[in-house]
C-alpha positions in Angstrom: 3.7 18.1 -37.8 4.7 14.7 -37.0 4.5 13.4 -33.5 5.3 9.8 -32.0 1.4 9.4 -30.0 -0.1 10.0 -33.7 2.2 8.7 -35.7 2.3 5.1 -33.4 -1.0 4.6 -32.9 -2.5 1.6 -31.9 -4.5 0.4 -35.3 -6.0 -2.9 -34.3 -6.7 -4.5 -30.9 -3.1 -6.7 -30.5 -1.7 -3.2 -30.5 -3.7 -1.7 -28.0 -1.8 -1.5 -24.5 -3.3 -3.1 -21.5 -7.0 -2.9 -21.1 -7.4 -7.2 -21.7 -10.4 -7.0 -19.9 -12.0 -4.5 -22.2 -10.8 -6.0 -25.3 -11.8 -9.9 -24.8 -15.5 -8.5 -24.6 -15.4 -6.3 -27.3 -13.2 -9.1 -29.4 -16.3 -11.7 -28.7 -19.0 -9.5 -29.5 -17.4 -8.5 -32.6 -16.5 -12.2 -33.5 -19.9 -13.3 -32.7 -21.9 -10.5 -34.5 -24.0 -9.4 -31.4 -22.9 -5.6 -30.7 -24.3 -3.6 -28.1 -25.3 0.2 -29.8 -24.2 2.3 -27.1 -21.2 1.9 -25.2 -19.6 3.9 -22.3 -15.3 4.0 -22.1 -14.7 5.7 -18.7 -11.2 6.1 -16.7 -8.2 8.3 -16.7 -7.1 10.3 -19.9 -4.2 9.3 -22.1 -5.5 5.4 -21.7 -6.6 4.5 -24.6 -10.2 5.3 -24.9 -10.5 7.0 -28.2 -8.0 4.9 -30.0 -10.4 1.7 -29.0 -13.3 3.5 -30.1 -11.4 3.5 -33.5 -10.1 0.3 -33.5 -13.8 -0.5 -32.6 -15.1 1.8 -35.7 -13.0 0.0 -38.1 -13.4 -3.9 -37.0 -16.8 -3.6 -37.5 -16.6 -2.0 -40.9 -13.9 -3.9 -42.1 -14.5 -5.3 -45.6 -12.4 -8.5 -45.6 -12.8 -9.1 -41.8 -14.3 -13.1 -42.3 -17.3 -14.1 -39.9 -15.8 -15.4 -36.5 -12.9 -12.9 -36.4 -12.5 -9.0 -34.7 -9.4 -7.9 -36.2 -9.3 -5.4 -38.9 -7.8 -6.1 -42.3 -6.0 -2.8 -42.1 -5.9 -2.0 -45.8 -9.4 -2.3 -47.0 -10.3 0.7 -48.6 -12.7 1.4 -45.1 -9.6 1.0 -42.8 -7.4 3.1 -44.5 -9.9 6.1 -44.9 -10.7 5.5 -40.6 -7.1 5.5 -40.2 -6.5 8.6 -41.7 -9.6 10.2 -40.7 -11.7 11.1 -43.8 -14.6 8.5 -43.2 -17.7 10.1 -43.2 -19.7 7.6 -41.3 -17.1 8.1 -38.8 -17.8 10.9 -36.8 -16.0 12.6 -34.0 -17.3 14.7 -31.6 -15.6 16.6 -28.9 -18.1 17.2 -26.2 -16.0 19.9 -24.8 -16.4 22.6 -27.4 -20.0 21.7 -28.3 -21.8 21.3 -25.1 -25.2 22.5 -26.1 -28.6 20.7 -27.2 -28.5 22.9 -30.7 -25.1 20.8 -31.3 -26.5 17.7 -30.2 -29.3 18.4 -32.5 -27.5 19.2 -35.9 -24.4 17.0 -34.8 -25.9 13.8 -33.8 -29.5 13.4 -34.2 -29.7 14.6 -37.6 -26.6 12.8 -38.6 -27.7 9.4 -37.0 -31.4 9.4 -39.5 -29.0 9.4 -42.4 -28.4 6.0 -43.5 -24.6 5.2 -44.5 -22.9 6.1 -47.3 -19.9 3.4 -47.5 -19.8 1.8 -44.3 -21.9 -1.1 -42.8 -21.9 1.3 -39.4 -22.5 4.9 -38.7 -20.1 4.9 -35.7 -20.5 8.3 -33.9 -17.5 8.5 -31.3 -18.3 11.8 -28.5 -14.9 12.8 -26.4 -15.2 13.9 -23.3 -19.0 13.6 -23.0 -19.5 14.5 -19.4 -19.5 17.9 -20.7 -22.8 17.8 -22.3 -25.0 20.0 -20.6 -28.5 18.7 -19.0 -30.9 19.7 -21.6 -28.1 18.1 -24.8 -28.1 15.4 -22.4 -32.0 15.0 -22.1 -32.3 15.2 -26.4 -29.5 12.6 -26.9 -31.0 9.9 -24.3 -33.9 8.9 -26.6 -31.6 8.3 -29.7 -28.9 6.2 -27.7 -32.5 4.0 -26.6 -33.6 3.0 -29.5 -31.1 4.2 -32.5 -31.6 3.2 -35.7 -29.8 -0.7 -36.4 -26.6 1.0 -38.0 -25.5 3.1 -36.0 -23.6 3.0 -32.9 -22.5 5.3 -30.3 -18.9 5.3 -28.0 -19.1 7.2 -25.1 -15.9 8.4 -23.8 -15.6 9.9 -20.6 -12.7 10.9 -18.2 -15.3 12.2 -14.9 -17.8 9.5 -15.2 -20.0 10.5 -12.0 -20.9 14.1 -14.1 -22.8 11.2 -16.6 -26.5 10.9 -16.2 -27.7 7.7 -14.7 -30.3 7.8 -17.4 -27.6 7.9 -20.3 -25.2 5.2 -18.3 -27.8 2.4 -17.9 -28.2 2.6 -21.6 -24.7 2.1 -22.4 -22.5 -1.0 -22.1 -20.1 0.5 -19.7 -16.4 -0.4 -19.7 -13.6 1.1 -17.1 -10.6 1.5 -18.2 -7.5 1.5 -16.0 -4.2 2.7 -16.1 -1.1 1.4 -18.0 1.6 -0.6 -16.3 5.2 0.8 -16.0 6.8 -2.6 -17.8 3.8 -2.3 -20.7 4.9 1.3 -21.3 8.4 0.7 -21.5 7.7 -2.2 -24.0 6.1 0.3 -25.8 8.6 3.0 -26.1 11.4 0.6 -26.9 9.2 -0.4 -29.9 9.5 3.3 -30.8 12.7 3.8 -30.0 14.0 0.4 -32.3 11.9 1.8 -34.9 13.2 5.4 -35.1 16.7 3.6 -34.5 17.6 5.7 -31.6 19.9 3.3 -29.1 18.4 4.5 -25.4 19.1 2.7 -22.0 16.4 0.8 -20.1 17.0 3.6 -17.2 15.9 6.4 -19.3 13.1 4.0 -20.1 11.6 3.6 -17.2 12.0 7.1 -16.3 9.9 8.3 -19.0 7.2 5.7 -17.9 7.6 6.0 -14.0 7.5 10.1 -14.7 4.1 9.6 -17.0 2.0 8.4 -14.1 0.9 4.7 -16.7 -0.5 7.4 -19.1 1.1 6.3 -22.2 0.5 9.0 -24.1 2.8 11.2 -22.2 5.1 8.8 -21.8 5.3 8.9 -25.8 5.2 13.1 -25.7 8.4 12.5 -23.3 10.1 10.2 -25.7 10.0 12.9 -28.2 11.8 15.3 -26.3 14.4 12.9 -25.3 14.7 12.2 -28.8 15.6 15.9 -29.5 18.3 15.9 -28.1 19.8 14.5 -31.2 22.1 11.8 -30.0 22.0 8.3 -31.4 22.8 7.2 -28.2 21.2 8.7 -25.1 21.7 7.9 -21.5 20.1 8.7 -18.4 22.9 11.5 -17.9 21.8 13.0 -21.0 18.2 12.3 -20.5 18.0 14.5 -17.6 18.2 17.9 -19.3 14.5 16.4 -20.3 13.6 14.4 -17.1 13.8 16.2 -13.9 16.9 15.2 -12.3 15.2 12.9 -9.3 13.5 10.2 -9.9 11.7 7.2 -7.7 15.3 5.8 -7.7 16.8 8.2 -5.7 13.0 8.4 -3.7 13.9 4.3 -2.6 17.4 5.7 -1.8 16.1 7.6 0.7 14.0 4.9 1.8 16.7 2.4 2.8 19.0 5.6 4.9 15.9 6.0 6.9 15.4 2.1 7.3 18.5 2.1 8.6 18.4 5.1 11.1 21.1 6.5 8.4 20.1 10.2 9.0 23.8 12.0 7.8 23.6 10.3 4.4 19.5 11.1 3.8 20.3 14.7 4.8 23.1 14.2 2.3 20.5 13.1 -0.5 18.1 16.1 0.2 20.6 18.8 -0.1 22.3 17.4 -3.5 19.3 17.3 -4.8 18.5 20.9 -3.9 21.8 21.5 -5.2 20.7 20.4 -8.2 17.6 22.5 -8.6 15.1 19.7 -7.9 12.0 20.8 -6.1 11.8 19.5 -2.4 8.3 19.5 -2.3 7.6 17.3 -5.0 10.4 15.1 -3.9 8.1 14.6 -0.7 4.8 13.9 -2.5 6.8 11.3 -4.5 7.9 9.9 -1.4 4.6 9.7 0.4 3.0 8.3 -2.9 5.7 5.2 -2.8 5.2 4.9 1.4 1.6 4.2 0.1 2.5 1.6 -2.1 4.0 -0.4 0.3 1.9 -0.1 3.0 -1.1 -1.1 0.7 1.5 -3.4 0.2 1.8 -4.7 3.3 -2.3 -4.6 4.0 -2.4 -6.7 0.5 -0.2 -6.8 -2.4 -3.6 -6.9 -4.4 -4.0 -3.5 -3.1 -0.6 -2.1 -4.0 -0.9 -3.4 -7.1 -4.5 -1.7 -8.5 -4.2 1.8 -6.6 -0.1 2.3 -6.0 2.4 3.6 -7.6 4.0 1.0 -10.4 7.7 1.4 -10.5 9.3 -1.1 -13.0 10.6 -4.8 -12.3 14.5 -3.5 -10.9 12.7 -0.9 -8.6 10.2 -3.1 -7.3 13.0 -5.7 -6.5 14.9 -2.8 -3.9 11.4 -1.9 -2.6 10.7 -5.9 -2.1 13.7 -6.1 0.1 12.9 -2.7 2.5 9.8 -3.4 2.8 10.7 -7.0 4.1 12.4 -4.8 6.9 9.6 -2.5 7.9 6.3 -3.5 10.1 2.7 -1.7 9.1 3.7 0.8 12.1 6.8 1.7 10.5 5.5 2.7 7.5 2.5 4.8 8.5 4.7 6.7 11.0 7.1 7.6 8.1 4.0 8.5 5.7 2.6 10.7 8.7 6.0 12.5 9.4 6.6 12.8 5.8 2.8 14.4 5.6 3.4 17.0 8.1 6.5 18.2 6.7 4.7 18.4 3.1 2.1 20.5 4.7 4.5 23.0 6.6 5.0 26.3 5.0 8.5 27.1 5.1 10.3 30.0 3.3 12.9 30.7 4.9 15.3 27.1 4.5 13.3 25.0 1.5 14.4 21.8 2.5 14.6 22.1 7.0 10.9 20.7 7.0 11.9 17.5 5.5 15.5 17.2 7.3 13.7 17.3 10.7 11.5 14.8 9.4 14.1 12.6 8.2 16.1 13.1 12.0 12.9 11.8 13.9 13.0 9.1 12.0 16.0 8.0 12.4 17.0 9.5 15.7 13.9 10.2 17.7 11.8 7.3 16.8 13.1 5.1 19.9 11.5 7.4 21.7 8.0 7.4 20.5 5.0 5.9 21.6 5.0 4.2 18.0 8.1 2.6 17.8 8.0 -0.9 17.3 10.8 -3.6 18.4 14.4 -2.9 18.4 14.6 -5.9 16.4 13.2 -4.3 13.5 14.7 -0.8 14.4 18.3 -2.1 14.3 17.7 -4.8 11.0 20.0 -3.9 8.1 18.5 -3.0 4.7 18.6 -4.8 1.6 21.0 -3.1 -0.8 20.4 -4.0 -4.2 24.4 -3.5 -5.0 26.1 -4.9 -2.0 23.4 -7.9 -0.9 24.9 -10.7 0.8 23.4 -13.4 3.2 25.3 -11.8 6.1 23.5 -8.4 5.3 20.7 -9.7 4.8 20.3 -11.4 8.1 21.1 -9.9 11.2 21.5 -13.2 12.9 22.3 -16.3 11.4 19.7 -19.0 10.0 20.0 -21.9 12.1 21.4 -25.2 10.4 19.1 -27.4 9.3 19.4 -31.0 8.2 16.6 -31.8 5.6 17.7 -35.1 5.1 17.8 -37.2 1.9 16.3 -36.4 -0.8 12.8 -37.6 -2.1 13.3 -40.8 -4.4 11.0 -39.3 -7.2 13.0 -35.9 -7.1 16.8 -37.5 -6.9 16.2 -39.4 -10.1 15.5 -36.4 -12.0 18.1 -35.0 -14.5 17.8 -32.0 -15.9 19.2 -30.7 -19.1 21.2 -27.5 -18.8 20.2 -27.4 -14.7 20.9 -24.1 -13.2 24.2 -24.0 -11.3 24.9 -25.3 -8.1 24.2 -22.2 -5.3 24.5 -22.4 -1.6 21.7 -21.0 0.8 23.7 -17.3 1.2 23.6 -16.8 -3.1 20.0 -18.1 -3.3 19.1 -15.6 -0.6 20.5 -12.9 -2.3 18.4 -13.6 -5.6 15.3 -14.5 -3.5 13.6 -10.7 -3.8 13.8 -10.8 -7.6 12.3 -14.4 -7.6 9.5 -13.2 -5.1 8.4 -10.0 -7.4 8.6 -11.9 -10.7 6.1 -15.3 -9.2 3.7 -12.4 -7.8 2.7 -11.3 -11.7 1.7 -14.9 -12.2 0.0 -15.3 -8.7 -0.6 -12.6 -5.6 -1.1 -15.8 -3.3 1.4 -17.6 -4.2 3.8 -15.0 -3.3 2.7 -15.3 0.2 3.4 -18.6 0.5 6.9 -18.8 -0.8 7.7 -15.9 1.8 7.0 -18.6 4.6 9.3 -21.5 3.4 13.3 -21.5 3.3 15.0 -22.3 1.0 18.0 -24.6 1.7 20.6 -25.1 -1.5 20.3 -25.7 -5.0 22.1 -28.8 -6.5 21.8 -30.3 -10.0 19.7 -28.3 -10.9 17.6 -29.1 -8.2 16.2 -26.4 -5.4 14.9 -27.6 -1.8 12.3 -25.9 0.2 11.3 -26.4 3.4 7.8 -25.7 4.9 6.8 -25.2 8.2 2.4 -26.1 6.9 1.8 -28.6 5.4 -0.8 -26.6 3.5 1.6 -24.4 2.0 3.4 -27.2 1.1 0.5 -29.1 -1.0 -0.2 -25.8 -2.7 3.2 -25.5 -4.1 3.2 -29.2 -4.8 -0.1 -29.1 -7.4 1.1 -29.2 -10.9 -0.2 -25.9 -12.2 1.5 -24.0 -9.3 4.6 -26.5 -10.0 5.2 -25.7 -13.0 4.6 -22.0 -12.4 7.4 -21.4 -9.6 10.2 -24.1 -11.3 9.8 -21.4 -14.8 10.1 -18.9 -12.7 12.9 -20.2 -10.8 14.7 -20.8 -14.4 14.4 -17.5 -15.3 16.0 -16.0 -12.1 19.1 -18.6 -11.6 20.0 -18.8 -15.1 18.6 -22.6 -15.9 16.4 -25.3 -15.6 15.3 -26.0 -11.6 13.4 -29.0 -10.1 11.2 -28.2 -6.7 12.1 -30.6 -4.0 9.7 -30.1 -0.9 10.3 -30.8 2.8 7.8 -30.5 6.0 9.7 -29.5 9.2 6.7 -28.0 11.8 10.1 -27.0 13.8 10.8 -24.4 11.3 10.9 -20.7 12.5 10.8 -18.2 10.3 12.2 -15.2 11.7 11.2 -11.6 10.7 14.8 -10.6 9.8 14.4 -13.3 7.2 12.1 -10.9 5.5 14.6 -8.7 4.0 15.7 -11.7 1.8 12.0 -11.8 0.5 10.5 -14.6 3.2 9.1 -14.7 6.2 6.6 -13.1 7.9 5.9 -9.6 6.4 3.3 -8.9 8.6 2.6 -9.6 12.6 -0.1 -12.1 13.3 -3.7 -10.5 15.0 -6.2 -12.5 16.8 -9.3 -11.6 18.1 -10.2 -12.3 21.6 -13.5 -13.2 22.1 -15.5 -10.8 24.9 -16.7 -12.3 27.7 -19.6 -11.4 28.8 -21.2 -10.8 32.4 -23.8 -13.4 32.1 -20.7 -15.9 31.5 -18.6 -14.6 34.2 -21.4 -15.1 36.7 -22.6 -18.8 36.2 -22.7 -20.7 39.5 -19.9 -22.8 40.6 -22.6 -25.7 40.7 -23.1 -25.6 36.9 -19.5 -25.7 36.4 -18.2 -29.0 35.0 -16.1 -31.0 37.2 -12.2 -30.3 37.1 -11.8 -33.4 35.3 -14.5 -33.1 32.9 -12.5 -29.0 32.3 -9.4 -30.7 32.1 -11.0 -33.3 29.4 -12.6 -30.1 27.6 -9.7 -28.2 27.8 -7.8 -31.2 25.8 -10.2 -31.5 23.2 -10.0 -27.7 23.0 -5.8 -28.0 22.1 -6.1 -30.4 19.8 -9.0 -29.2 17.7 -6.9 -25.3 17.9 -3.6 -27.4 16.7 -5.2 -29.0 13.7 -6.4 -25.6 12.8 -3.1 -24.1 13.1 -1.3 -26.9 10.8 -4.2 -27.0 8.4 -4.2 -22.7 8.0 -0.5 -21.7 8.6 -1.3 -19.8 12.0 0.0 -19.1 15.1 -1.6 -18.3 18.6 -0.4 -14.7 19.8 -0.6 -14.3 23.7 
């Protein structure tokens, strides 16, 4: 029976998804002819583990693979019978079915003596090995020492801390890490071109966002959509597959709450019991994207390695709320949301997470960790209705930048972007600030502390407040980093043209157009200690040697300030 995760499996290493890391070191070791004999594939199933360990199998008993290269031929006589699975010096071993040293015996150290028969390599490939028990464990560590110079064992491992110490210090160990959302949906519209099947980009990402960056269910999904027979298929019809809610209608939610909107969330919640979703795992999808964006907001490094990956339009909505929330915020919501995930309640499914959603939005002015009515009362980015206005909640005060550089007006762009006043850049700002973040996590910070005033043949001007941020933006790499990225949001080609104004505020309601400061500033207050608070008047300085000190003391804490981007909170 034929099924898309067989049938579109990666054969050589360009195909493999994700997993560069893992793939450079095997490519050089390959291309330079120095292989390790035992290595160890650990991380979450459904990967990519055991189709590396083939692609690994067949590179290195390719027979017209030249000296200096890691790719397979793919139709040497070698690669086709590992692709189809009848190599004998190919063996696979599933770990889970023959846990015990008799198998380990008969399976693997018999097999491993025997040179041979039509490969260069004797490539022994154990699934799942962490289910070896201690004694199989103890007979295999003395063959993966010191095995015989053509053979070579592949780990693979989904529970890495069951693995012996003893067996992983003889390995060359490599982690593996989940897929990204965008890779998978690359991937299954491959598939989907292939089988001819015309599917939106919705449906799509979905299929991805529902497999958790395992890409083989995303592809096991895929094939149920595809039963449904259509040669078209949208979302509508996708969701007699996919359960009706999605992260989509999770960020929804999300921006009724950010804006105390507690009739239209209650709204949400019951059509979505209406429609047979359950509650409960509505919730946990909630609480898992609140921890996204407060790993978010502690570092976007963070949020991207451990949190939930939602696709490039989601992350554009989230980009905007986020902008809107403070640290506090968020961990409120994720504790209210916690506690209503927790209660038991039979008798009306959904009450727990209405009253949630009502001290949210109603009785949060009243707790002890509300933050400012400034942030309570700031309107929410809308990813269908954003305007500068909304975006705002007062205006931007008028600035006048002044001329423009000589070395910047002289430039003349072919097929320059078109002309946009500061309200139209704002509203394209969020989608500019998640796509620069893939090339650079600290350059994203950066640009959410400037403001952007208009864009003019072809031409976009930013002003800085540091003049640090400002040379960082201004080095050539970075350069020409943020002007392609800027060409790809407005539509054509953009010149940066940087201004330094100290004067410049950037507000926090200037975060829900993707700058400003997404975080508030901490700093630590030195103790003072008893012996200090005691010294006698007589060794204090004079007043005008304190006033002197105290000078010296400004100046030095201002030069900081302009040199780091700070700010001194009282």
């Amino acid at each position: 029976m034929s099924t898309l995760y067989r049938d579109y499996r990666p054969q050589n290493f360009s195909e493999v998804l994700g997993q560069k890391h893992i793939k450079i070191t095997l490519q050089n070791e390959i291309g330079a002819g120095k292989l390790a004999q035992a290595f160890l594939f650990c991380g979450p199933r459904a990967v990519g583990k055991t189709t590396l360990a083939r692609v690994l199998a067949k590179s290195v008993n390719c027979l017209e693979r030249k000296d200096g290269e890691y790719e397979p031929c793919g139709h040497c006589a070698n690669c086709l019978s590992i692709a189809s699975g009848n190599n004998l010096d190919i063996i696979e071993i599933d770990a889970a079915s023959n846990t015990g040293v008799d198998n380990v015996r008969e399976n693997i150290i018999s097999f491993s003596r025997l040179a041979p028969s039509v490969t260069k390599y004797k490539v022994f490939i154990i699934d799942e090995v962490h289910m070896l028990s201690p004694s199989a464990f103890n007979a295999l560590l003395k063959t993966i020492e010191e095995p015989p110079s053509y053979v070579i064992f592949i780990l693979c491992t989904t529970e890495i801390h069951k693995v012996p110490l003893t067996i992983i210090s003889r390995c060359e160990r490599f982690d593996f890490r989940r897929i990204s959302i965008s890779e998978i949906v690359k991937k299954l519209r491959y598939i989907s071109d292939k089988e001819k099947i015309e599917i939106d980009d919705e449906v799509l990402e979905a299929a991805a966002r529902k497999s958790g960056g395992h890409l083989r269910d995303a592809e096991s999904l895929l094939g149920q959509i595809f039963s449904l027979g259509d040669k078209r298929i949208t979302l509508e019809q996708a969701e007699l597959v996919i359960p009706h809610y999605n992260s989509s209608e999770g960020v929804d939610l999300l921006e009724h709450l950010a804006r105390k909107d507690a009739a239209k969330a209650i709204s949400l919640i019951n059509s979505l019991i209406d429609s047979g979703t359950n509650i409960r795992n509505f919730n946990s999808d909630l609480i898992s994207l609140l921890r996204k964006m407060i790993l978010s907001k502690v570092n976007p490094e963070l949020s991207d390695s451990f949190g939930l990956n939602l696709g490039d339009s989601l992350e554009i909505r989230v980009n905007g709320i986020l902008g809107l929330l403070t640290l506090d915020n968020l961990i409120f919501y994720a504790r209210r949301l916690l506690e209503a995930y927790n209660e038991k309640n039979q008798l009306i499914l959904q009450l727990p997470l209405e009253l949630a959603v009502i001290e949210i939005c109603l009785g949060e002015k009243n707790s002890s960790r509300l933050v400012s009515e400034e942030i309570v009362s700031a309107p929410v980015y809308d990813s269908k209705k954003t305007t500068a206005s909304n975006l705002n909640s007062t205006p931007a005060p008028k600035l006048n930048p002044g001329p423009l550089k000589t070395e910047t007006a002289k430039i003349k762009l072919s097929n320059p972007a078109a002309d946009l006043n500061q309200s139209d850049i704002l509203e394209k700002w969020p989608e500019f600030l998640v796509k620069i973040k893939k090339h650079n996590h600290s350059l994203s910070f950066v640009l959410q502390n400037c403001e952007p005033q208009s864009l003019h043949n072809g031409i976009l001007c930013l002003l800085f407040k540091y003049k640090f941020h400002q040379d960082r933006v201004n080095d050539n790499s970075i350069k020409s980093i943020v002007e392609s990225t800027l060409a790809e949001v407005f539509g054509g080609a953009v010149a940066l043209d940087s201004r330094l104004d100290e004067n410049l505020e950037i507000k926090k309601s200037q975060s829900a157009s993707g700058f400003g400061v997404m975080t508030d500033s901490i700093v630590p207050t030195a103790p003072v200690s008893s012996e200090t608070s005691n010294i006698s008047s007589s060794s204090a300085p004079s007043s005008a040697g304190a006033a002197d000190i105290k000078k010296d003391s400004g100046a030095m804490m201002d030069n900081l300030l302009k040199a780091f981007g700070g700010e001194v909170i009282n």
